[in-house]
C-alpha positions as CSV (number, residue, x, y, z in Angstrom):
1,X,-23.1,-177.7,-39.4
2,X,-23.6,-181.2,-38.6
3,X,-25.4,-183.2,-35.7
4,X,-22.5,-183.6,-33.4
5,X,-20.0,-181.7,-34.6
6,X,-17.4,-179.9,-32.7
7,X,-17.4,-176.0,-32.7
8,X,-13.9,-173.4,-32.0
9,X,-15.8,-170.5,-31.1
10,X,-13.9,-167.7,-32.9
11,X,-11.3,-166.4,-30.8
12,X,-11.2,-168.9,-28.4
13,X,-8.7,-171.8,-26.9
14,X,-9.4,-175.2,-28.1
15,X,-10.6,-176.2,-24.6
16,X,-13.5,-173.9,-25.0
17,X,-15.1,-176.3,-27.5
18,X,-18.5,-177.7,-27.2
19,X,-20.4,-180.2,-28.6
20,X,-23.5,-178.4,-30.3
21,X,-26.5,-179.8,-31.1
22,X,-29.2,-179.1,-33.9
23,X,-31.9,-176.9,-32.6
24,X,-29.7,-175.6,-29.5
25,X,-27.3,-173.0,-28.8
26,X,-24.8,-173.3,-26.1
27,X,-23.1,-170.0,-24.4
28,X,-19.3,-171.3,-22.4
29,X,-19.4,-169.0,-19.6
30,X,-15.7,-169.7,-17.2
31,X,-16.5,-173.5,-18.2
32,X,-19.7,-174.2,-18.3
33,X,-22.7,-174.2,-20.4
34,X,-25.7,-171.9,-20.5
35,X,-28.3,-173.2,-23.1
36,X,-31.1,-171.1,-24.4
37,X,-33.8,-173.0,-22.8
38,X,-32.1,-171.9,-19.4
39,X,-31.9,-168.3,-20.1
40,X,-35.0,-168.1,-21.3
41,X,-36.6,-170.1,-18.3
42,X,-35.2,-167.3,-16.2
43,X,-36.3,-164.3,-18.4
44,X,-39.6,-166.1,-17.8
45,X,-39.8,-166.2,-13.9
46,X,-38.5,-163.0,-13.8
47,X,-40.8,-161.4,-16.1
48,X,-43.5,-163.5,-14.0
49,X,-42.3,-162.0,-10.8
50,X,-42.4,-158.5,-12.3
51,X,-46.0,-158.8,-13.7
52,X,-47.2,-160.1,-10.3
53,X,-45.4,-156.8,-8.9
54,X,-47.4,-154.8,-11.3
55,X,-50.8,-156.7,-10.8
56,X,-50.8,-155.7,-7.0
57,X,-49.4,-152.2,-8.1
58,X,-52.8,-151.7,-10.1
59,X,-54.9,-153.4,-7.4
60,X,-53.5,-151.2,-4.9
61,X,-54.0,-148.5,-6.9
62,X,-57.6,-149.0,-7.6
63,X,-58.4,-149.3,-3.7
64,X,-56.8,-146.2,-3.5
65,X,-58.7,-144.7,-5.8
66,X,-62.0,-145.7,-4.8
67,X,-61.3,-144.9,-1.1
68,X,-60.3,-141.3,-2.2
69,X,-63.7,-141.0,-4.1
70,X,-65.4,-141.9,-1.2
71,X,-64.4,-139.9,1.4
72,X,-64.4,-136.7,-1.5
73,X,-68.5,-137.7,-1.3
74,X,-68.4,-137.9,2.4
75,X,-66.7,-134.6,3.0
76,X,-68.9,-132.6,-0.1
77,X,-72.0,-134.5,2.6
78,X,-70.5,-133.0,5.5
79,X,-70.0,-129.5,3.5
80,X,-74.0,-129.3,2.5
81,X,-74.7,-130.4,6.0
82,X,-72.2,-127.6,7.3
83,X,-73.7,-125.0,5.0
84,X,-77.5,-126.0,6.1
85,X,-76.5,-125.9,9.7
86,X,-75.0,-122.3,9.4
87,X,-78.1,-121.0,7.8
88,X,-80.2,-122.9,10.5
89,X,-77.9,-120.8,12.7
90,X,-78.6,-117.5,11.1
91,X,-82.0,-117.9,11.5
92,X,-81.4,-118.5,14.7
93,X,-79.4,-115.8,15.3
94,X,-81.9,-113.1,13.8
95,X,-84.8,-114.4,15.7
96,X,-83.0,-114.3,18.6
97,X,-82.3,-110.7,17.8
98,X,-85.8,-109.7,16.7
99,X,-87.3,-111.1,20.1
100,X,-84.7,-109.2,22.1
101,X,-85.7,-106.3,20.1
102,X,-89.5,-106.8,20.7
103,X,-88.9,-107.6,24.5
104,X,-87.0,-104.6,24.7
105,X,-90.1,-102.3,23.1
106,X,-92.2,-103.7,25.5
107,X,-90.4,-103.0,28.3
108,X,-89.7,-99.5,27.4
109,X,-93.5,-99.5,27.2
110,X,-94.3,-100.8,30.4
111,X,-92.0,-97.7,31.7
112,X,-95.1,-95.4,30.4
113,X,-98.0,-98.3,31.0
114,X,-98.8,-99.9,34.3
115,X,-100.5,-102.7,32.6
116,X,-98.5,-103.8,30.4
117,X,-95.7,-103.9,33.2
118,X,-98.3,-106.6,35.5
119,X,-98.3,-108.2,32.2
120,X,-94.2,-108.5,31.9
121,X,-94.2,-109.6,35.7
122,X,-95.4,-113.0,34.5
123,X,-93.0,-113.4,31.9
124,X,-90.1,-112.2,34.1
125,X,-88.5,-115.8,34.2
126,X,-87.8,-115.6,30.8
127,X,-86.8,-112.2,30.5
128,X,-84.4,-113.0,32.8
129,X,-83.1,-115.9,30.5
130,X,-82.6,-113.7,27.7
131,X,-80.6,-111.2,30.0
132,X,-83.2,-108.7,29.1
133,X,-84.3,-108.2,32.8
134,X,-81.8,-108.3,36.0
135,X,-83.0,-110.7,38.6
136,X,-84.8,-109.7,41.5
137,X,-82.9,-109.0,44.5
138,X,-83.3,-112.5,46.1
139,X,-84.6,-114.5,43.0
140,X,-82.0,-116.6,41.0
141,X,-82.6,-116.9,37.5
142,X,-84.4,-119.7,36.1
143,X,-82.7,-122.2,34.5
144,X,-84.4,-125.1,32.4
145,X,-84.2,-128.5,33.8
């Protein structure tokens, strides 16, 4: 083909006839011309756009990510904190139940021994507290301020 030569595209009118150029291709779309350069300039902003779109997909992604990993750390924290507090609280809970035991001995004791029942008289207050001991008629229980 030579520089300036006029092309019939197969199959079309003679008015559809372009002048083509060495080292470009023209498309006749409805009567006017699309060149190469133009098709690829928009292939190019688009796949620009779309790479973009992908680049903040990843970014997003990876915040995601390392916001899920740290709140997994915080809540296995919170679970070993949990766990200590609940066998802080069975401790607790059995010495609680070993000096209601003990205080409860003793005052079975001081039901057959007058001394040790002047010796309970002075830690009444707390037996009281523990709900080992009614009140005294008159007497509130202590409470601790």
């Amino acid at each position: 083909m030579q520089s300036g030569a006029a092309v019939n595209w197969p199959g079309c009118s003679g008015r559809r006839t372009r002048d083509v150029r060495p080292g470009k291709r023209a498309l006749d779309i409805s009567g006017g011309v699309v060149t190469l350069t133009d098709i690829m300039n928009k292939n190019i902003t688009l796949t620009g756009v779309l790479v973009v779109i992908l680049l903040l997909s990843a970014i997003a992604n990876l915040a995601l990510c390392v916001r899920y990993v740290r709140t997994v750390s915080a809540a296995q924290r919170l679970q070993a904190v949990s766990s200590r507090l609940q066998f802080q609280t069975a401790l607790v809970a059995r010495n609680r139940s070993m000096m209601q035991s003990i205080a409860n001995d003793a005052i079975e004791y001081s039901k057959k021994n007058s001394e040790m029942a002047a010796l309970l008289k002075q830690y009444n207050p707390l037996l009281e507290q523990l709900y080992l001991v009614k009140p005294q008629q008159g007497t509130a229980p202590h409470q601790n301020k």
